[in-house]
Each structure stands twice: as structure tokens, then as C-alpha cells.
N, CA, C and O of each residue as an XYZ file, in Angstrom:
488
protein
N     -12.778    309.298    -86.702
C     -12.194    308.795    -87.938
C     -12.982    307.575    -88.419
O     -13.595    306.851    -87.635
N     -12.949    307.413    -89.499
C     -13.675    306.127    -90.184
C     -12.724    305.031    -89.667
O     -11.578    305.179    -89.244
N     -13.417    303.939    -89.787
C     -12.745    302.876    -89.289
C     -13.193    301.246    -90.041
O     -14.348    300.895    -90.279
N     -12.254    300.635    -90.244
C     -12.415    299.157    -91.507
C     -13.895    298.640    -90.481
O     -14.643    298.267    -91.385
N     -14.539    298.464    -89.407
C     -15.140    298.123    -88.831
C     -16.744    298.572    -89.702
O     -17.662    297.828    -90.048
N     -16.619    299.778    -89.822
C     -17.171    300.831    -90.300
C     -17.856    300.489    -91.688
O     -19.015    300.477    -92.102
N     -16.420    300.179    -92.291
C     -16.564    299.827    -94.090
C     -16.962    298.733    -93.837
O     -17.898    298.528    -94.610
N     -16.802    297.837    -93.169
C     -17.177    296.092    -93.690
C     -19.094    296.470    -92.911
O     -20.077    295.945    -93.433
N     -19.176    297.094    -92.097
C     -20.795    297.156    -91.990
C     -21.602    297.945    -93.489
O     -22.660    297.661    -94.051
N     -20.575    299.004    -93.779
C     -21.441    299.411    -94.762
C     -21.466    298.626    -95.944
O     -22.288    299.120    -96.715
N     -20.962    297.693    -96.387
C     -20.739    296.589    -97.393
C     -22.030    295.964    -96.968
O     -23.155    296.209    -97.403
N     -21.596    294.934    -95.846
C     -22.480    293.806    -95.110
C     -23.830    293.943    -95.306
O     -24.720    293.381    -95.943
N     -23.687    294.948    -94.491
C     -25.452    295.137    -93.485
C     -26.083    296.429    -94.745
O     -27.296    296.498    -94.939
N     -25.383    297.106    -95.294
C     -26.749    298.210    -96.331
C     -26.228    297.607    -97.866
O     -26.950    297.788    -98.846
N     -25.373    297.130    -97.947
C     -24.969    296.588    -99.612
C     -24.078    297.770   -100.627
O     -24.019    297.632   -101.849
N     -23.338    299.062    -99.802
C     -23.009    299.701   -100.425
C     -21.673    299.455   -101.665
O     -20.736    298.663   -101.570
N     -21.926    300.276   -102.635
C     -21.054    300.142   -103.610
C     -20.442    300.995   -104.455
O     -21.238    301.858   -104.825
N     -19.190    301.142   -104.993
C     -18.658    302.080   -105.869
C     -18.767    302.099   -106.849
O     -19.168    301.058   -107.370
N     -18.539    303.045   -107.548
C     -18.938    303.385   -108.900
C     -18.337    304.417   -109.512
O     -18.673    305.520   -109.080
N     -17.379    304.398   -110.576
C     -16.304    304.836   -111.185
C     -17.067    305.876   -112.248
O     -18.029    305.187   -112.586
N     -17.139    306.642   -112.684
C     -17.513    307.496   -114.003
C     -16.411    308.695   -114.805
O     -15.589    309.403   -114.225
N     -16.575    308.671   -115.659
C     -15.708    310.231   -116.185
C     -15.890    311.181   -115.530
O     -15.224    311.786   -114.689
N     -17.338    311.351   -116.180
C     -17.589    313.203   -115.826
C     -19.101    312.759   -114.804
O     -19.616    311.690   -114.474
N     -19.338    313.846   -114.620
C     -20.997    314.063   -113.854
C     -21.573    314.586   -114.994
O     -21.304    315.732   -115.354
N     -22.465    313.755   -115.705
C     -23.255    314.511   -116.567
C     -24.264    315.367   -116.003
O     -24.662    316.267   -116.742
N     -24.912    315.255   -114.510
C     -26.045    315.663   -114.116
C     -25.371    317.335   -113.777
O     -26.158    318.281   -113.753
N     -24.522    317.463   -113.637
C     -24.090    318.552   -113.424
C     -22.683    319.589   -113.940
O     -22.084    320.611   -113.606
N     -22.678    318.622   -114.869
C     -21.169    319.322   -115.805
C     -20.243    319.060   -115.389
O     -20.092    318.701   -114.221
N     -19.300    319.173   -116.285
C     -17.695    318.745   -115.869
C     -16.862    319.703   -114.818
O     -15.716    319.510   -114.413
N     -17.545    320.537   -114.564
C     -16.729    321.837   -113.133
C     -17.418    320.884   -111.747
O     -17.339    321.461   -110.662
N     -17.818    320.029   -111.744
C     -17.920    319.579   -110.308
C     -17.408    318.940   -109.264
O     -16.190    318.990   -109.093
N     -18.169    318.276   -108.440
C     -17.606    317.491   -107.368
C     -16.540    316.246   -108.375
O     -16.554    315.663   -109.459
N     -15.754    316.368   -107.212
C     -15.235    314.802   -107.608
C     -15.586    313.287   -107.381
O     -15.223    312.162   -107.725
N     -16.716    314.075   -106.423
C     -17.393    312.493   -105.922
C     -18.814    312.761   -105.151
O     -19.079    313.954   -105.004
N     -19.643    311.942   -104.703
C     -20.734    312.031   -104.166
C     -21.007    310.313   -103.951
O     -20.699    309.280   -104.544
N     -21.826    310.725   -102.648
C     -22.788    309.638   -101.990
C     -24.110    309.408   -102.614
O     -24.716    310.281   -101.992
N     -24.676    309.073   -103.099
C     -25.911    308.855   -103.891
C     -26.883    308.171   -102.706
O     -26.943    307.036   -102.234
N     -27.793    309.717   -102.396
C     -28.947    308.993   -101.284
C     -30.324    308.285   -101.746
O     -31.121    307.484   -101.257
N     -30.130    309.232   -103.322
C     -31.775    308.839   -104.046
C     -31.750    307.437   -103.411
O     -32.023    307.391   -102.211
N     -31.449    306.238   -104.078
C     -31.929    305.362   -103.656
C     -32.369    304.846   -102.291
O     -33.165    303.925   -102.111
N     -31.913    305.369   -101.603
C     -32.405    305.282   -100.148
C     -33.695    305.773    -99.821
O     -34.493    305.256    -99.040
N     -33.852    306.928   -100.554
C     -35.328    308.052   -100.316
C     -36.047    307.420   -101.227
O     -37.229    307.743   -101.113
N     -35.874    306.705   -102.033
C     -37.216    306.260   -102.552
C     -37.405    304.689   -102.538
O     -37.635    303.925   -103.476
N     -37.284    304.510   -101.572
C     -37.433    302.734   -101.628
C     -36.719    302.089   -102.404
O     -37.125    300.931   -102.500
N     -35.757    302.318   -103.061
C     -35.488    302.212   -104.021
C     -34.306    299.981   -103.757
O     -33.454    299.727   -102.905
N     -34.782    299.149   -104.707
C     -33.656    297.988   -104.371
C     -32.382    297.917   -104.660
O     -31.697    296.960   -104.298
N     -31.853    299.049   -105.435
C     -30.947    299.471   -105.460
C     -29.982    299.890   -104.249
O     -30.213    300.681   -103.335
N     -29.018    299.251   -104.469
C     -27.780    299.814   -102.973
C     -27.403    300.820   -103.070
O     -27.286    301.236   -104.223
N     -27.072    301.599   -102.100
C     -26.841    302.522   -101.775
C     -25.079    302.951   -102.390
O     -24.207    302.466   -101.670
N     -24.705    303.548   -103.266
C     -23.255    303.720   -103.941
C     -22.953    305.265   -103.875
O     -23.800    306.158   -103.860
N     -21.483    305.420   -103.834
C     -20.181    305.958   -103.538
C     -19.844    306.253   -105.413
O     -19.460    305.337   -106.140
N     -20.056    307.506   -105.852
C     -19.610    307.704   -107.076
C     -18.779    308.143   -107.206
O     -18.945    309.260   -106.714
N     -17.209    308.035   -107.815
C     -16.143    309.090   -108.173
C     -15.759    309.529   -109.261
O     -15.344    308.539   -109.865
N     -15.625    310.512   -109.963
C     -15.906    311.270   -110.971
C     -14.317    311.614   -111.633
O     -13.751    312.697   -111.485
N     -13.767    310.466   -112.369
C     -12.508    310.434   -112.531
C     -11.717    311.358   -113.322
O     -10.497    311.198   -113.341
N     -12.313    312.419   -114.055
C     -12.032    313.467   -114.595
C     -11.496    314.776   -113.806
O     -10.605    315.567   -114.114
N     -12.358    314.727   -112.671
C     -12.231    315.354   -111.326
C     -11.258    315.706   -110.516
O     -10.956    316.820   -110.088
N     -10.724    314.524   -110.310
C      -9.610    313.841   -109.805
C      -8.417    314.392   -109.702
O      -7.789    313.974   -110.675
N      -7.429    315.424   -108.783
C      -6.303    315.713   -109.802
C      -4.590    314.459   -108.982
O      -3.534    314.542   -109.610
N      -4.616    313.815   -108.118
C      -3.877    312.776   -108.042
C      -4.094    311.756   -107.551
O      -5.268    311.407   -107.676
N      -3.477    311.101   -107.034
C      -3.888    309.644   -106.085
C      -3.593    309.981   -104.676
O      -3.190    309.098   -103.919
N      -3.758    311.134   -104.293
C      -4.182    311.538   -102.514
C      -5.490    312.158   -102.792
O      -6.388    312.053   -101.957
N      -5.651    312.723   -103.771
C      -6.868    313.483   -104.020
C      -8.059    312.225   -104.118
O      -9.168    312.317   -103.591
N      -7.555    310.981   -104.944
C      -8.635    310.209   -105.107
C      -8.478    309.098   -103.865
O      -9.252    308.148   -103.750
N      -7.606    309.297   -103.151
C      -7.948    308.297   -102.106
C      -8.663    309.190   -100.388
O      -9.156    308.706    -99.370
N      -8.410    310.437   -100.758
C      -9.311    311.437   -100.106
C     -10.879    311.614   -100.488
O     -11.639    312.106    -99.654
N     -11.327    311.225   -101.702
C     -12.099    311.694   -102.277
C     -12.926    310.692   -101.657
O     -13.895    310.989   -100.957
N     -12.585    309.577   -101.885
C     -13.000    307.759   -101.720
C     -13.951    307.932   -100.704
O     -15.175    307.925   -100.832
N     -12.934    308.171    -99.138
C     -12.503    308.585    -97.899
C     -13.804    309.178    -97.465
O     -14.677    308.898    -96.643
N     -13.607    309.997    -98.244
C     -14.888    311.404    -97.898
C     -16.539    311.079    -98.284
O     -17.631    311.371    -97.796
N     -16.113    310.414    -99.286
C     -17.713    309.779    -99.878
C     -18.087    308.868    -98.411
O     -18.925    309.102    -97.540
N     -17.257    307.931    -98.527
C     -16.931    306.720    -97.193
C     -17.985    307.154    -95.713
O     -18.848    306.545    -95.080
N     -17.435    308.357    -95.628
C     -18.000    308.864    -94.501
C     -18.942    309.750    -94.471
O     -19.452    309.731    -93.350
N     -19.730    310.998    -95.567
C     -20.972    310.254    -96.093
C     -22.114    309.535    -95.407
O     -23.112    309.689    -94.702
N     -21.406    308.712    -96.004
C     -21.920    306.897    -95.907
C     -22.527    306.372    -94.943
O     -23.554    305.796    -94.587
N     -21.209    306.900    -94.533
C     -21.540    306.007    -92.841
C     -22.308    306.991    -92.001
O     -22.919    306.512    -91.046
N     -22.360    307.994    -92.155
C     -23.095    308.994    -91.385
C     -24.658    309.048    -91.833
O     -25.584    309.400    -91.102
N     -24.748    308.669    -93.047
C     -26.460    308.443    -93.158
C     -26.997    307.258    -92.674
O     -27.989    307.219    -91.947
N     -26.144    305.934    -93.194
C     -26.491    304.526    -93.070
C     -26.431    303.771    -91.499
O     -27.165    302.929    -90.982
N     -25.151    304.519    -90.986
C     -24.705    303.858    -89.677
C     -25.380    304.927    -89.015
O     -26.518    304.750    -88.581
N     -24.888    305.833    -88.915
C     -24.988    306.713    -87.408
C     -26.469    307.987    -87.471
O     -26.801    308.678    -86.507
N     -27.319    308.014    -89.198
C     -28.539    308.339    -89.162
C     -28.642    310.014    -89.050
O     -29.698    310.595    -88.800
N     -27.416    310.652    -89.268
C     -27.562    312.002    -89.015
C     -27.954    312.583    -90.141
O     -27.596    312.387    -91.302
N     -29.305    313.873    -89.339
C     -29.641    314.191    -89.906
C     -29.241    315.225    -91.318
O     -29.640    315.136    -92.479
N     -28.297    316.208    -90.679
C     -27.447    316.952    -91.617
C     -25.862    316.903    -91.187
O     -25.589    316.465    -90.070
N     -24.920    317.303    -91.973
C     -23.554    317.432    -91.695
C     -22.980    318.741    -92.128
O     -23.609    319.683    -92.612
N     -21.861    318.679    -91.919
C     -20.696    319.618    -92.137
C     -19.742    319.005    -92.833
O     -18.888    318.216    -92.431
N     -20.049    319.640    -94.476
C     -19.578    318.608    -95.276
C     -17.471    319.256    -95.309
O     -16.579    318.606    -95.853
N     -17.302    320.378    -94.697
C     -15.700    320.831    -93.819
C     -15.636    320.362    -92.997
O     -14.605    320.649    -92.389
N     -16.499    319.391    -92.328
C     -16.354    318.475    -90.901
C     -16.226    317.126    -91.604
O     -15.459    316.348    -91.037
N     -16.811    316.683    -92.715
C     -16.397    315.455    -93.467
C     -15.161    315.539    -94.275
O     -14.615    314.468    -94.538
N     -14.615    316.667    -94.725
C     -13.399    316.291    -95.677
C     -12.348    316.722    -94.320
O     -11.168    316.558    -94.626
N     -12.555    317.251    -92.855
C     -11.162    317.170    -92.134
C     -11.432    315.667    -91.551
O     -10.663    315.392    -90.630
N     -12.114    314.908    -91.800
C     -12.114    314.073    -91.158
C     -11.330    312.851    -92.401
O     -10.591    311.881    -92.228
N     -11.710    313.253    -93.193
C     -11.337    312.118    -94.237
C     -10.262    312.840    -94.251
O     -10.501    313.408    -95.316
N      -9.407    313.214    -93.967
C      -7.635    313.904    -94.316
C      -7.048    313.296    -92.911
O      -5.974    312.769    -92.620
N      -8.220    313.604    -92.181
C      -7.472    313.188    -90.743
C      -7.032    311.183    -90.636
O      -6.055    310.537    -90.258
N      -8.365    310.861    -91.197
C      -8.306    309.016    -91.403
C      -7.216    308.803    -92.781
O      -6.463    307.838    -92.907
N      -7.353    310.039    -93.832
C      -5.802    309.170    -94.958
C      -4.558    309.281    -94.157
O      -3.633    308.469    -94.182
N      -4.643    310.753    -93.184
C      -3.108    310.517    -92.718
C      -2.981    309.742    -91.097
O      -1.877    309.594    -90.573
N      -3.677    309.498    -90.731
C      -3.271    308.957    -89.062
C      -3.525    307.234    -89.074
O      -2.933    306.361    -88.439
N      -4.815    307.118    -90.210
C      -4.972    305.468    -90.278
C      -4.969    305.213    -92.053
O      -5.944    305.306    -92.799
N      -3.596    304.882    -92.411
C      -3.800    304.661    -93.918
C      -4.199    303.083    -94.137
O      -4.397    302.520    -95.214
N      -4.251    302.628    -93.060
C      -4.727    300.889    -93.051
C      -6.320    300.899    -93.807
O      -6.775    300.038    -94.561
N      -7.081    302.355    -93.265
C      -8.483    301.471    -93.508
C      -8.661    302.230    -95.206
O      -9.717    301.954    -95.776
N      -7.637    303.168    -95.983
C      -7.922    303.200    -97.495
C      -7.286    301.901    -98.151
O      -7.584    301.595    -99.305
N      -6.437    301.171    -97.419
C      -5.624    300.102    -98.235
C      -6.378    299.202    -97.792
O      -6.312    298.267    -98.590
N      -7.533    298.793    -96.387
C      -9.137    298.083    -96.807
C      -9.434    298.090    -97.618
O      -9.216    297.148    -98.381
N     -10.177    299.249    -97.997
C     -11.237    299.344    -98.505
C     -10.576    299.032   -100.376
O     -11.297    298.524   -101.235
N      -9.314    299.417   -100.600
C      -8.897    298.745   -101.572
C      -8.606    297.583   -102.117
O      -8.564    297.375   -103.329
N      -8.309    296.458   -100.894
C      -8.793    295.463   -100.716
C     -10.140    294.467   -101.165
O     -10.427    293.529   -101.908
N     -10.823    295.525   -100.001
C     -12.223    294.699    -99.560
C     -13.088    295.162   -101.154
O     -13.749    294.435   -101.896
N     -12.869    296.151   -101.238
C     -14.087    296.150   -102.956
C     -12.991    296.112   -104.521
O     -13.258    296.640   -105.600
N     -11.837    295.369   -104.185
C     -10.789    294.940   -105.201
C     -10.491    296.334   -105.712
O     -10.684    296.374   -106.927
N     -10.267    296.976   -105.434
C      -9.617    298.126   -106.127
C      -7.937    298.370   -106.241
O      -7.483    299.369   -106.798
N      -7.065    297.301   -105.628
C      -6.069    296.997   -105.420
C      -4.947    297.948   -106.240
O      -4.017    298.655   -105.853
N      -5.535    297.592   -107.663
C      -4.632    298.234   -108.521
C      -5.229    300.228   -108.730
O      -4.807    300.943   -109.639
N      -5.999    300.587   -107.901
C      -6.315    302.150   -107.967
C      -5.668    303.044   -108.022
O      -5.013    303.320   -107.016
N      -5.612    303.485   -108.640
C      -4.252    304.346   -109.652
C      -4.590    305.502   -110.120
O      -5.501    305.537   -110.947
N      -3.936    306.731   -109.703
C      -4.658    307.669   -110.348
C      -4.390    307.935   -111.629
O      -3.180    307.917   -111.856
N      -5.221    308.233   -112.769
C      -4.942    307.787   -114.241
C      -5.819    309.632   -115.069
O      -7.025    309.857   -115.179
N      -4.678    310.547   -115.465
C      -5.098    311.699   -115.769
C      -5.318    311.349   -117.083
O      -5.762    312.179   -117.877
């Protein structure tokens, strides 16, 4: 499971950040609800490494605090732990498994990058 330990390294130590949008223009409005954005990583890029969620996407506030969740870990699996590929059905049971067994570290991370008032808004 992800863990606040987890999030405050990926803040700290790589500079990661969120980033709110409507739609995905790069790929039309039938898509993901969210994505990890590696470009910047693969190309040298000084840009931090960000967590996009695609608020159109979205259909409640378990969906978008799953969604968060799932980017989250991601995250941490390129930045922290360096793996090479995943199981992106091994990342969303894991992010269902961390909203329901540890809801402490989504009300972090709502916290820690002020999202306090995150609301799902159709």
C-alpha cells in the first residue's frame, strides 16, 4: 500500500506535483481520468515530475480520490522503487486497497499539496 512516508519523499526528494485539467486534449475526451506524466523525466527535462487528473473524467469523489491514489503510485513506482514495467490492475487494486484500509494517507496528501477543500464537482 502507499504510504504518507511515501508521498512526503515524492514531494521532497523528486519535486512531484498535481495538476488539475478538464479534458485530455492529447487524447480526447473518452479517456483516462488521470496519468503520471514521465516525459519529463525521459528527457532531462527541469520540470517536476506531475500527477494529472482529468476532471471531466471523473464520475465521484471515490472515483477521484482513487484516481489521485493510483496516479500516486505510479509515482512512486518509477521515482522511488525504479520499476521497470507494472501492472497497471496491480496499481488500481492497490490504490482501492490504500483508499479503503488506510484513508489517513488520501486525507495527507490532501493536506500536504492543500487540496483540503477536493470536491468532486460534475
Amino acid at each position: 500500500m502507499l504510504t504518507i512516508e511515501e508521498v512526503v519523499e515524492l514531494y521532497e526528494k523528486e519535486g512531484l506535483v498535481i495538476i488539475f485539467k478538464q479534458i485530455n486534449k492529447k487524447f480526447g475526451p473518452k479517456t483516462l481520468a488521470g496519468e503520471y506524466n514521465t516525459e519529463n523525466n525521459l528527457n532531462n527535462s527541469t520540470k517536476p515530475p506531475e500527477i494529472i487528473i482529468y476532471q471531466k473524467m471523473i464520475e465521484n469523489q471515490k472515483d477521484l480520490e482513487i484516481t489521485l491514489l493510483h496516479e500516486f503510485i505510479h509515482a512512486r513506482n518509477d521515482l522511488i522503487l525504479e520499476l521497470d514495467k507494472e501492472n497497471d490492475t496491480e496499481v488500481e487494486k492497490e490504490a482501492v486497497e490504500t483508499y479503503k484500509k488506510s484513508p489517513e494517507v488520501i486525507e495527507f496528501i490532501k493536506d500536504f499539496y492543500c487540496l483540503k477543500k477536493l470536491n468532486f464537482n460534475p
